[in-house]
N, C-alpha and C positions, 0 to 999 in steps of 0.2 A: 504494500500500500504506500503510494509516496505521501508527503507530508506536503504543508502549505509552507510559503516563504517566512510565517507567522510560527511559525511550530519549529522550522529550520532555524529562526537568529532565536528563538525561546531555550530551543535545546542548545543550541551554540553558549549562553550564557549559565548553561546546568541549571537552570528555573527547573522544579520537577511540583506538580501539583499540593503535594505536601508541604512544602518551605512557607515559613511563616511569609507574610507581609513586612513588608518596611514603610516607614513613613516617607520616605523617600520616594520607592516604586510608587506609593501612592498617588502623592504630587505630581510627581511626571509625568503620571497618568491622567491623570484631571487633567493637566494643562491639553496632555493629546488628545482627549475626551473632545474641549474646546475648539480647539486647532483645527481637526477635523472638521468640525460645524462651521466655522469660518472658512474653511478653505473648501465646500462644498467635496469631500471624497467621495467618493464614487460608493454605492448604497455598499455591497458586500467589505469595503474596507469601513466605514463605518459599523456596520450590524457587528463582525467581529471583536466588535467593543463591550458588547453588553450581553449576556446570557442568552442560548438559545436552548434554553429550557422551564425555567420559574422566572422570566420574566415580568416585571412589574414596572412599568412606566408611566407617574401621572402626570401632566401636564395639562395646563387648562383648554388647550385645543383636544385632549381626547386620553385615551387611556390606551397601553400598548402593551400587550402579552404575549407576542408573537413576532415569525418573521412578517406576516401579513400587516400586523399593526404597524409594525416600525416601519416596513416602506411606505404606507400610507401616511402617517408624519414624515417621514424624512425626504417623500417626494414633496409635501407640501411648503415644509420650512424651505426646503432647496429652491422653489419654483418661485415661494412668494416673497423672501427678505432674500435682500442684498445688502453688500457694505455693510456686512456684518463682522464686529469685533467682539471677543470676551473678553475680560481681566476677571482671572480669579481675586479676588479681594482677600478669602482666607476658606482654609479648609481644618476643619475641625477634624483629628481622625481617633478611635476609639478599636484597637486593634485589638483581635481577635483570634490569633493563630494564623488561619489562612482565610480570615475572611476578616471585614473591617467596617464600622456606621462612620459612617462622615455628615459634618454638617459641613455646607459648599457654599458661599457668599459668591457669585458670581456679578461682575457687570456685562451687559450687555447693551450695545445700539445696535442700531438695524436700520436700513430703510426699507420700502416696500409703497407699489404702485396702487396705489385702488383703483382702478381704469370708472369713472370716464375721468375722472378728477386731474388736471390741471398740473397736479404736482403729486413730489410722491412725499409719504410720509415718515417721519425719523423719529424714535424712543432710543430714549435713555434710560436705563432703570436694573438695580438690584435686583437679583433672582434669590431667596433663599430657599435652599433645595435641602434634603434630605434625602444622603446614599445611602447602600449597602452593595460592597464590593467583596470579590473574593478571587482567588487565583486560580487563573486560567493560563490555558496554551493555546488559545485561540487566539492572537497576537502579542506582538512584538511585547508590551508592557509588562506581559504576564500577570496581569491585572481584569478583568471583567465585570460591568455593572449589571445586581441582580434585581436593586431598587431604586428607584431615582423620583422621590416623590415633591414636587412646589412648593412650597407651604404659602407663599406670599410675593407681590413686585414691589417694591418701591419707589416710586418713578421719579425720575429728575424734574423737578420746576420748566415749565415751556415746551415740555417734549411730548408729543401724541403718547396715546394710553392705546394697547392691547384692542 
């Protein structure tokens, strides 16, 4: 059975399912989490981010527990916002052997076109998220998210609202 290119730099770094977490991997992780959303990756190099089994992903445009759910947001966020940036702000992590809860302070802008409207639209705003990640061999991070639930936006002064 050959492996993925994800599974090849994972075993390259001796990561084996069992190795605890590090706060470290964490962070790196998160930031690639972001990076990826901002750099629009291509749906299978994103989905190998997040669990393809106990899925749980809530977000206020919908709810995702599957590969079906997630390319349904991940075509949506890709198709509809542009000049999109993240800055983690701070990531809380709560480690757990091989699995980890993080509280995630994200920033986020975006713009996005409402067609027929004149111009397009740009937010500013805080995301406070709540993870649960664990370790995978499904890409390069060796990291995986199993939960990713909103709790809250707090939006920047002048900027459109969701």
């Amino acid at each position: 059975m050959s492996r993925t290119l994800a599974e090849e730099e994972v075993s390259r770094h001796n990561i084996t399912a069992t190795q605890p977490l590090t706060e470290q991997e964490i962070r790196t992780f998160v930031r690639g989490w972001y990076d990826a959303l901002d750099l629009h990756v291509p749906l299978e190099d994103a989905y190998h981010l997040v669990s393809d089994q106990d899925l749980k992903m809530q977000y206020p445009d919908g709810d995702i527990r599957d590969f079906a759910g997630f390319k349904k947001w991940y075509d949506l966020i890709t198709n509809l916002y542009f000049d999109e940036n993240h800055y983690v702000q701070s990531v809380m992590i709560n480690l757990k052997g091989t699995e980890a809860d993080l509280e995630v302070v994200v920033g986020w802008q975006a713009s996005w076109f409402p067609a027929p409207a004149p111009k397009s639209k740009r937010t500013s705003l805080n995301a406070y998220q709540k993870w649960k990640v664990r370790r995978s061999t499904r890409n390069r991070y060796g990291v995986e998210i199993v939960e990713c639930v909103v709790d809250r936006f707090e939006y920047a002064p002048g900027f459109a609202q969701l």
